[in-house]
PASEBA-1860 file (N, C-alpha, C; in nm, 3 decimals):
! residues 153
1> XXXXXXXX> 0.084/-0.118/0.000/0.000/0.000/0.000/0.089/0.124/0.000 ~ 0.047/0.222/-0.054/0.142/0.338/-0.104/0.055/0.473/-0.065 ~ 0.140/0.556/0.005/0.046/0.700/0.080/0.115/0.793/-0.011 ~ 0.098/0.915/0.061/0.227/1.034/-0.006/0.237/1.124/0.073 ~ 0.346/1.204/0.112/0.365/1.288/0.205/0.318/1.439/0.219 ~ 0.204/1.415/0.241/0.138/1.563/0.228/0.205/1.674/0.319 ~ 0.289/1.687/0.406/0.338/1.807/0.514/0.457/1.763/0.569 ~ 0.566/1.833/0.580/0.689/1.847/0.654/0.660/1.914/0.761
9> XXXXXXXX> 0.706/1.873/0.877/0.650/2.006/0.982/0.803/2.031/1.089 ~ 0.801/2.115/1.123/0.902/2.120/1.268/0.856/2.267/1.269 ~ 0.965/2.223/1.444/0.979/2.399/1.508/1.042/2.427/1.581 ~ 1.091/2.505/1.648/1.234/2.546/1.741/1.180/2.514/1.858 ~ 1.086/2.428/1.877/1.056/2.384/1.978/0.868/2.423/2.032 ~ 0.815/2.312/2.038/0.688/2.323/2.076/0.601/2.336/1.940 ~ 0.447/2.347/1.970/0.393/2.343/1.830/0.294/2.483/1.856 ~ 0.259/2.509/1.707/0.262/2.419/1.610/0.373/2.406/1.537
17> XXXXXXXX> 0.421/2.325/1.465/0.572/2.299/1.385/0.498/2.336/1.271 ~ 0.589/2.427/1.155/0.519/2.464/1.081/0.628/2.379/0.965 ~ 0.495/2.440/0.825/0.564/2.333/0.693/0.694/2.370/0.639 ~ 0.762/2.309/0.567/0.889/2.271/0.523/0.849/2.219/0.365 ~ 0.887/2.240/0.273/0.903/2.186/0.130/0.982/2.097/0.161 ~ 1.096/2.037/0.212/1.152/1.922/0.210/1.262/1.948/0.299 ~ 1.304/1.807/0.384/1.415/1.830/0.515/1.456/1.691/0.497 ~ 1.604/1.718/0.565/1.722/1.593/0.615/1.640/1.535/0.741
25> XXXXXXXX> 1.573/1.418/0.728/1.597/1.308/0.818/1.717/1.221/0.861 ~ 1.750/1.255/1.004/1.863/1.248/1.059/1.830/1.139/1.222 ~ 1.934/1.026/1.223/1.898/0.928/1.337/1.792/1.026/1.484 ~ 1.841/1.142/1.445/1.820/1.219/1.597/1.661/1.310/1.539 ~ 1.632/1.304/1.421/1.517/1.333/1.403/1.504/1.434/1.263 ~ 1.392/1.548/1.240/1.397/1.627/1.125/1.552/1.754/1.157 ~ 1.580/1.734/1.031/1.703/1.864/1.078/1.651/1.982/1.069 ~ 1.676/2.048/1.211/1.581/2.214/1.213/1.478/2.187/1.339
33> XXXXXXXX> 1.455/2.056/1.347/1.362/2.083/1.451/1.380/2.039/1.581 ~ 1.324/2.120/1.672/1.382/2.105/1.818/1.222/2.043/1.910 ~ 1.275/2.067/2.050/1.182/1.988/2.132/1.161/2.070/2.268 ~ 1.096/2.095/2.334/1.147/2.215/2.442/1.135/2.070/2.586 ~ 1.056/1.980/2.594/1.109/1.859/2.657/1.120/1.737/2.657 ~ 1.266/1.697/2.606/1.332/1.543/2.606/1.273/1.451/2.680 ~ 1.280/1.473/2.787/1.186/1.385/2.861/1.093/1.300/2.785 ~ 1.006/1.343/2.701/0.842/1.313/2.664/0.916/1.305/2.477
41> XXXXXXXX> 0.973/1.407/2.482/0.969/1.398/2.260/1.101/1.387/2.248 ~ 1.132/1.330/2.136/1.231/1.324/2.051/1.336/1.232/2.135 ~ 1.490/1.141/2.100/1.583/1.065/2.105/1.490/0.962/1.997 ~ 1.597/0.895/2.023/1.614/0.771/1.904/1.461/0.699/1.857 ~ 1.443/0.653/1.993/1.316/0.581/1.921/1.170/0.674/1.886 ~ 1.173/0.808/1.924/1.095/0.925/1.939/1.151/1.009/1.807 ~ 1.216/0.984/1.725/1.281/1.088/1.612/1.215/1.152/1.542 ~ 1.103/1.059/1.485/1.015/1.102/1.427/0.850/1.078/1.451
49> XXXXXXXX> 0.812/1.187/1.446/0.641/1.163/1.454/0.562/1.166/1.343 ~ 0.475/1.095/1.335/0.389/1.067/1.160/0.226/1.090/1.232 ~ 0.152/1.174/1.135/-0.004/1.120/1.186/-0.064/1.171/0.985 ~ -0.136/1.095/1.009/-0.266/1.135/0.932/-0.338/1.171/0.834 ~ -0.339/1.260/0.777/-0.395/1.392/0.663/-0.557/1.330/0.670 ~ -0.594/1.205/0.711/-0.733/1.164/0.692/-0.803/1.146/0.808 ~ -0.709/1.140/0.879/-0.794/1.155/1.069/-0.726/1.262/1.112 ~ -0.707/1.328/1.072/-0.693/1.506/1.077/-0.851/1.571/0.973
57> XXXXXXXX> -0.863/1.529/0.889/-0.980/1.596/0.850/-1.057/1.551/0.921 ~ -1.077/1.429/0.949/-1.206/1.346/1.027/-1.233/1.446/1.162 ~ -1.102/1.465/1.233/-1.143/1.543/1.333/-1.210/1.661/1.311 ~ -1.141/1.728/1.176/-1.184/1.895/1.169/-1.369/1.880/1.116 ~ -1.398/1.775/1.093/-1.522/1.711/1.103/-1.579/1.712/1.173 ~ -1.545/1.665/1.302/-1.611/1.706/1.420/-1.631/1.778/1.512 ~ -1.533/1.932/1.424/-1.535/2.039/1.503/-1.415/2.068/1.591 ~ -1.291/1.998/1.527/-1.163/2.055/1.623/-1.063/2.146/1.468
65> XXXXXXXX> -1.011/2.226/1.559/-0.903/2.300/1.523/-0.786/2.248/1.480 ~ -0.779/2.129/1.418/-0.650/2.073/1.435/-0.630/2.112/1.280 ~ -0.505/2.106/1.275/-0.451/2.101/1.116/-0.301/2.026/1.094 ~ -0.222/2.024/0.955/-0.117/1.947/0.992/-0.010/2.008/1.077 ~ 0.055/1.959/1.174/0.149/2.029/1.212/0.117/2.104/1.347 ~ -0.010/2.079/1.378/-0.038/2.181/1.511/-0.049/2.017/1.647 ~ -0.046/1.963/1.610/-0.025/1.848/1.759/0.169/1.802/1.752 ~ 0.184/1.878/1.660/0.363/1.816/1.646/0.391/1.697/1.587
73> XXXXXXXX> 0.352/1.682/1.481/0.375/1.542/1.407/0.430/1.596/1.283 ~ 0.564/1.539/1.276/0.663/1.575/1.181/0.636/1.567/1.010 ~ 0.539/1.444/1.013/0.522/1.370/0.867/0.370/1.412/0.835 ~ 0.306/1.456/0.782/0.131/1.397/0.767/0.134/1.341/0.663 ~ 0.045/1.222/0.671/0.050/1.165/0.535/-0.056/1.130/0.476 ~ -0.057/1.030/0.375/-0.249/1.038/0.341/-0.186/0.900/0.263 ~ -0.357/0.883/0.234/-0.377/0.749/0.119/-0.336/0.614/0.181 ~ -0.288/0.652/0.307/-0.230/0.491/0.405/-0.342/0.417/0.486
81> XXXXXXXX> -0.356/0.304/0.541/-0.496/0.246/0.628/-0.406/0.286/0.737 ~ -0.446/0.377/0.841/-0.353/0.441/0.922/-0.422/0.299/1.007 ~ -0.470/0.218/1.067/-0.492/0.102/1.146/-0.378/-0.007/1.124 ~ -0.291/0.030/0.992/-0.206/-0.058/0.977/-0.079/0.009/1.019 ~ -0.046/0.110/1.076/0.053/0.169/1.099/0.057/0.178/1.280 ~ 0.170/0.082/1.327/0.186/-0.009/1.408/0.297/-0.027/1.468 ~ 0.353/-0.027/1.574/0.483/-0.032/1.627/0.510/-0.143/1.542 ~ 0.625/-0.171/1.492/0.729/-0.281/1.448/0.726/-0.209/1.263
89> XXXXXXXX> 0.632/-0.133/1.232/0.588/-0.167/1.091/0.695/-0.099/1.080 ~ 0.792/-0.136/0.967/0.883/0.019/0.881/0.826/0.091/0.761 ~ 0.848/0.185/0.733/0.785/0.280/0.623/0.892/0.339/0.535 ~ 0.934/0.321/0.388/1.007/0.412/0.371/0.955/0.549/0.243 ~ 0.974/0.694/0.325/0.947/0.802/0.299/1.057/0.871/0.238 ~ 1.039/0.919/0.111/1.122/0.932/0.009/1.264/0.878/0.019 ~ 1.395/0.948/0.086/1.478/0.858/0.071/1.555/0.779/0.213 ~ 1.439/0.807/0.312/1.436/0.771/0.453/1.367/0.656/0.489
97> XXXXXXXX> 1.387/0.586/0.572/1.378/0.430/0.624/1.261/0.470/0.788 ~ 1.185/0.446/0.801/1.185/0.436/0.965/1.086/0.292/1.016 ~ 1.093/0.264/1.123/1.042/0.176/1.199/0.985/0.258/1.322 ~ 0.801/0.215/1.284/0.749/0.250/1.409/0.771/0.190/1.547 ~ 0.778/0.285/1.633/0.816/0.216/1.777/0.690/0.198/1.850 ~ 0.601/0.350/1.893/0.513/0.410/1.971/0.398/0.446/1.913 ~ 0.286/0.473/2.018/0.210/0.550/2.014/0.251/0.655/2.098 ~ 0.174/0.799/2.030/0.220/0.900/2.109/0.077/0.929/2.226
105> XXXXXXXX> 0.160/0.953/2.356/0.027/0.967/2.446/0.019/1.166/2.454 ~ -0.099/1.195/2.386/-0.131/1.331/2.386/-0.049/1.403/2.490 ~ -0.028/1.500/2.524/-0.034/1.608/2.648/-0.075/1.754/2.603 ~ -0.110/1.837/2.695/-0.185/1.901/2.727/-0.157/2.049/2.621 ~ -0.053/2.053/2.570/0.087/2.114/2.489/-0.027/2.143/2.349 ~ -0.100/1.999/2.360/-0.206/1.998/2.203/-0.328/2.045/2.224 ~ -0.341/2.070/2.339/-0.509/2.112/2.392/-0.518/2.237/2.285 ~ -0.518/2.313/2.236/-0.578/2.410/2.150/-0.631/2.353/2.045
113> XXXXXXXX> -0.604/2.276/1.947/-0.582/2.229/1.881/-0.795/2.137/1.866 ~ -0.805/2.125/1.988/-0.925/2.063/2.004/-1.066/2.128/2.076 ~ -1.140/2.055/2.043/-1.238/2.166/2.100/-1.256/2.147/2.241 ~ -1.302/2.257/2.294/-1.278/2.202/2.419/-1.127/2.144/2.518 ~ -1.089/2.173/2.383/-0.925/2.088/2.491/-0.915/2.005/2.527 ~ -1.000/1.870/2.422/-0.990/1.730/2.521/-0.907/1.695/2.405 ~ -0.775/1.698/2.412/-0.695/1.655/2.353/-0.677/1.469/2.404 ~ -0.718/1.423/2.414/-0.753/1.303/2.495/-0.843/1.209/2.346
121> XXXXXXXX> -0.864/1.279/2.238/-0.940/1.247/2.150/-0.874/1.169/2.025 ~ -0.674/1.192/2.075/-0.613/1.106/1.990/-0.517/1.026/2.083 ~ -0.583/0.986/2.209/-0.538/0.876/2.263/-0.578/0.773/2.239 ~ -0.467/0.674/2.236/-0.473/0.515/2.198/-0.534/0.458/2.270 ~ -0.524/0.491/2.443/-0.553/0.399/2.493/-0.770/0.461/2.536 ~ -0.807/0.574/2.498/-0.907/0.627/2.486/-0.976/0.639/2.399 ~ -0.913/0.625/2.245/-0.994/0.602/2.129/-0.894/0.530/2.006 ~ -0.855/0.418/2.018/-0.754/0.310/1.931/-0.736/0.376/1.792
129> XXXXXXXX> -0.650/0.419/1.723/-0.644/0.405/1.562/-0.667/0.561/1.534 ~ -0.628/0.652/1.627/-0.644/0.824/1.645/-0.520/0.869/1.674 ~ -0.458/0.799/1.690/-0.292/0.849/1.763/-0.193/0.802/1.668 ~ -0.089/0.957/1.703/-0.007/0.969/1.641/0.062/0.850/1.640 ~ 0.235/0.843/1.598/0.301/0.753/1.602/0.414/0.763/1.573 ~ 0.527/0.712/1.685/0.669/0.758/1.653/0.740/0.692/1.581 ~ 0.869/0.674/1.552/0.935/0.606/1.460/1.124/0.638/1.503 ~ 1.168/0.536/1.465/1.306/0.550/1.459/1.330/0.539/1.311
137> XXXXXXXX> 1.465/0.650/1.334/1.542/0.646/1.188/1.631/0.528/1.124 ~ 1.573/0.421/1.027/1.639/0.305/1.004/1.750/0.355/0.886 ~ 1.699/0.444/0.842/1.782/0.527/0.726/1.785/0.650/0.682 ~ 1.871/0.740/0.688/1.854/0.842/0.674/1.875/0.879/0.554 ~ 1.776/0.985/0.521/1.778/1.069/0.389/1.675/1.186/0.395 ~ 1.670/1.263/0.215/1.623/1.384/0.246/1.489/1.338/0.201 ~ 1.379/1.390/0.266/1.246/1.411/0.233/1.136/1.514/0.184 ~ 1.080/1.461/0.089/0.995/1.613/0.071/0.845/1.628/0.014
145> XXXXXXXX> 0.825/1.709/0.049/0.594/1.664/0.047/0.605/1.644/-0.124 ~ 0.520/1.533/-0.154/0.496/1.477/-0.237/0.554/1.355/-0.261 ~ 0.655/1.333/-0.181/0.706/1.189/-0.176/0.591/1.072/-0.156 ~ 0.645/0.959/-0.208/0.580/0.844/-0.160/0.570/0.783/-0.057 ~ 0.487/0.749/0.064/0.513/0.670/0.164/0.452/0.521/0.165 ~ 0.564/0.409/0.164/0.546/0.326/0.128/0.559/0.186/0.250 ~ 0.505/0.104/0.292/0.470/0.031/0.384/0.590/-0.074/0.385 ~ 0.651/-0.135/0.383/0.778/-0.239/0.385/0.713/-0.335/0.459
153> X> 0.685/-0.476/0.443/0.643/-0.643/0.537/0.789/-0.668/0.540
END
């Protein structure tokens, strides 16, 4: 199954990370973009964050503010069965490799973003197949919206 990379996002830290025409994926994550706490985002298995372009509209469907790039998800993508995108799965995005690790557990950082502020609306363990998803860098290269994102078994 084959998606395509609709949004580059980062930001000097915190969101929303805004778009990028195309960036160096690097083991440590997008080059340019920062994190304001380690703790919770970004190292190795956290490098990269991917969500959506189709449960991003779904939400703005139901009346949230969200768009690409405003919960901090590095990649948005489209045309993928995001139910199949899964810790272990690897993906490779234009000339970058990654392997999902995580789900990302919301915090409070995304509350604008939703109505009401129940950012709680792309938790995994509160609503399955809504949440983001991290990834480690299996290969690094440069990426850029319109690329292909492509599923690897």
């Amino acid at each position: 199954m084959n998606g395509r990379l609709v949004s580059i996002n980062r930001s000097n830290g915190g969101v929303p990370k805004l778009p990028v025409s195309e960036c160096l994926v690097t083991e440590s994550g997008l080059d340019g973009d920062r994190h304001r706490d380690l703790r919770f985002h970004g190292g190795a298995i956290r490098a990269v964050c991917l969500y959506s372009l189709e449960i991003i509209q779904a939400l703005q469907q139901e009346g949230h503010p969200i768009a690409p790039g405003t919960i901090g998800e590095n990649l948005t993508v489209s045309g993928l069965d995001w139910s199949l995108l899964v810790p272990d799965v690897q993906l490779e995005v234009g000339e970058a490799q990654l392997q999902l690790t995580k789900f990302v557990t919301p915090c409070v950082n995304i509350a604008g973003s939703f109505r009401g502020g129940d950012f709680s609306r792309v938790a995994q363990k509160v609503n399955p197949g809504w949440s983001r998803v991290c990834a480690r860098v299996v290969r690094e290269g440069l990426v850029r919206v319109g690329d292909p994102v492509v599923i690897r078994t």
